[in-house]
C-alpha positions in Angstrom: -17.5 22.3 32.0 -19.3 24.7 29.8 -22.8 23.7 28.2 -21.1 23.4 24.8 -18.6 20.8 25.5 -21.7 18.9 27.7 -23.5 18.7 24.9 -20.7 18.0 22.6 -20.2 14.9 24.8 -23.5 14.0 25.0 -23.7 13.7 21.1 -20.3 11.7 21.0 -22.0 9.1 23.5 -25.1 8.9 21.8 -24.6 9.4 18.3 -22.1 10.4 15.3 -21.2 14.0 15.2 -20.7 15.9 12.7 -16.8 15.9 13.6 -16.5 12.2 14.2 -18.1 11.5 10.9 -15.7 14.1 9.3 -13.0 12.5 10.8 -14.0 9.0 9.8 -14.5 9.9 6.2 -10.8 11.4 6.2 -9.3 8.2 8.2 -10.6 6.0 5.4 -9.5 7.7 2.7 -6.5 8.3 4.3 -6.1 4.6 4.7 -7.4 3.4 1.1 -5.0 6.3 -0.3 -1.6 5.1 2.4 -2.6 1.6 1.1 -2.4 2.3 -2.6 0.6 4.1 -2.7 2.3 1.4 -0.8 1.3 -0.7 -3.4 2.8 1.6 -6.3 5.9 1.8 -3.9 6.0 -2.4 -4.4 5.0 -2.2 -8.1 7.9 0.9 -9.2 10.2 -1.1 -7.0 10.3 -4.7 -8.6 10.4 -2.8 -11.9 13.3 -1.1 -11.0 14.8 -4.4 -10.2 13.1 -6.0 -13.0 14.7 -3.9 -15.7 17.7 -2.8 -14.5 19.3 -6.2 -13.1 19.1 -8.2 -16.0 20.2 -4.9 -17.9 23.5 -5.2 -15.7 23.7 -8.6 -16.3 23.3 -9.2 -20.1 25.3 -6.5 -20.9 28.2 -7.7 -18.5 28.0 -10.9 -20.6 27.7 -9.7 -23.8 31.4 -7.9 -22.7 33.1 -11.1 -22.2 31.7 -13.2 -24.9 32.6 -10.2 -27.3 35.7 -10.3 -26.1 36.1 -14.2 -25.7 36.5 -15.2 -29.5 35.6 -13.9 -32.9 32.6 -16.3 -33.1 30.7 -15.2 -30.0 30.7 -11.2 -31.5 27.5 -11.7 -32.9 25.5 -13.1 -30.2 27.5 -10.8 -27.6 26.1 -7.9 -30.0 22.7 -9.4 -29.7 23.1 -9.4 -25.9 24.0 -6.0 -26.0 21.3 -4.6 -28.1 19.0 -6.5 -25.5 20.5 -5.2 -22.7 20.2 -1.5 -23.7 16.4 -2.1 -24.5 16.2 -2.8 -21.2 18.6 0.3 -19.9 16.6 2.5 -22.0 12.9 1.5 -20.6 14.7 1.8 -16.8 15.3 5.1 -18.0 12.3 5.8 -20.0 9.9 5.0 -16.9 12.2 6.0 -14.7 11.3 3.5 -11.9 13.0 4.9 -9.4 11.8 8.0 -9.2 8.4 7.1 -9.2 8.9 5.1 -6.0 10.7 7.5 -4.4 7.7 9.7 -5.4 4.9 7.1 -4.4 7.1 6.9 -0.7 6.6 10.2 0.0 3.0 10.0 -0.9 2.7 7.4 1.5 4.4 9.1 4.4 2.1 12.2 4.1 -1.2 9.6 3.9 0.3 8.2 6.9 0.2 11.3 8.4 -3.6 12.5 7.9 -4.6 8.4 9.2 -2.5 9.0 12.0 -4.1 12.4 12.8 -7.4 11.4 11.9 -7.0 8.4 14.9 -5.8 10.3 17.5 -8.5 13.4 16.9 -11.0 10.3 16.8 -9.3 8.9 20.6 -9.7 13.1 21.9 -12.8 13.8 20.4 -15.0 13.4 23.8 -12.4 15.8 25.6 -12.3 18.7 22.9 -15.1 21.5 23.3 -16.6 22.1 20.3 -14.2 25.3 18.8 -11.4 22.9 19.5 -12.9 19.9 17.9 -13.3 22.5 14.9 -10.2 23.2 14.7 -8.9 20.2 15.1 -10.7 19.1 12.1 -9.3 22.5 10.2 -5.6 20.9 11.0 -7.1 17.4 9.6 -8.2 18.7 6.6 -5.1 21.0 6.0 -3.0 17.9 6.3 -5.3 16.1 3.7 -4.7 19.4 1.8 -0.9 18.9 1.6 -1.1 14.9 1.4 -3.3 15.3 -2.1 -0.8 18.1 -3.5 2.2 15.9 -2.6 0.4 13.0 -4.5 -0.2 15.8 -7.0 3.9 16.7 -7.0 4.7 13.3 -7.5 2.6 12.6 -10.5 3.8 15.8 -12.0 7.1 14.8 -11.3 7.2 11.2 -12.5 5.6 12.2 -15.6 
């Protein structure tokens, strides 16, 4: 064992390092992040459902009462005219999208919490250029989690 990983140990046993606290600070923002994309996942997906379902609906009924007598055009036009208000804000906000965007955000947040736990459980055993560049990889990760979140804004906007 060479004299920097004993003392790299020693730290780990007795105190935070450097590294662990690094790796800490990344595993819960990785985790506050994960958590609030899966959230905006939930959100974009009920409003996906919440405008386009009743889009499909009112504007299949508005069909067959315009269709079933000459009294029911005007209320099957007013069904209609709701119904494409909300086709248009599906569209407009373009719901699913953003939760195919916010997914994807999630995934990559995953990612960095899962790397972030298992550096934490191999800490003690890395030397400290490995622990280093373990916490290079970490950070690169984070690196690409924050520009997917970036993409997906960018996208969805």
């Amino acid at each position: 064992m060479t004299e920097d990983n004993t003392q790299h140990q020693g730290e780990s046993q007795g105190q935070v390092t450097p590294v662990r606290a690094e790796v800490e600070r990344v595993l819960a923002e990785a985790a506050r992040r994960e958590r609030s994309a899966h959230q905006r996942v939930r959100f974009w997906g009920v409003m996906n459902i919440a405008l386009g379902f009743p889009a499909a609906v009112l504007a299949g009924i508005s069909g067959a009462a315009g269709l079933s007598s000459p009294e029911a055009r005007v209320p099957a036009a007013l069904l209609a005219l709701v119904a494409s208000g909300f086709s248009a804000g599906a569209g407009f906000l373009r719901s699913d999208v953003r939760r195919t965007e916010n997914r994807r955000t999630r995934v990559a947040w995953a990612e960095v919490e899962a790397g972030a736990r298992l550096l934490l459980t191999q800490e003690s055993h890395l030397d400290r250029e490995a622990a280093q560049e373990a916490v290079r990889n970490l950070l690169d990760s984070r690196t690409r989690a924050i520009a997917t979140s970036l993409e997906g804004r960018d996208s969805a906007s």
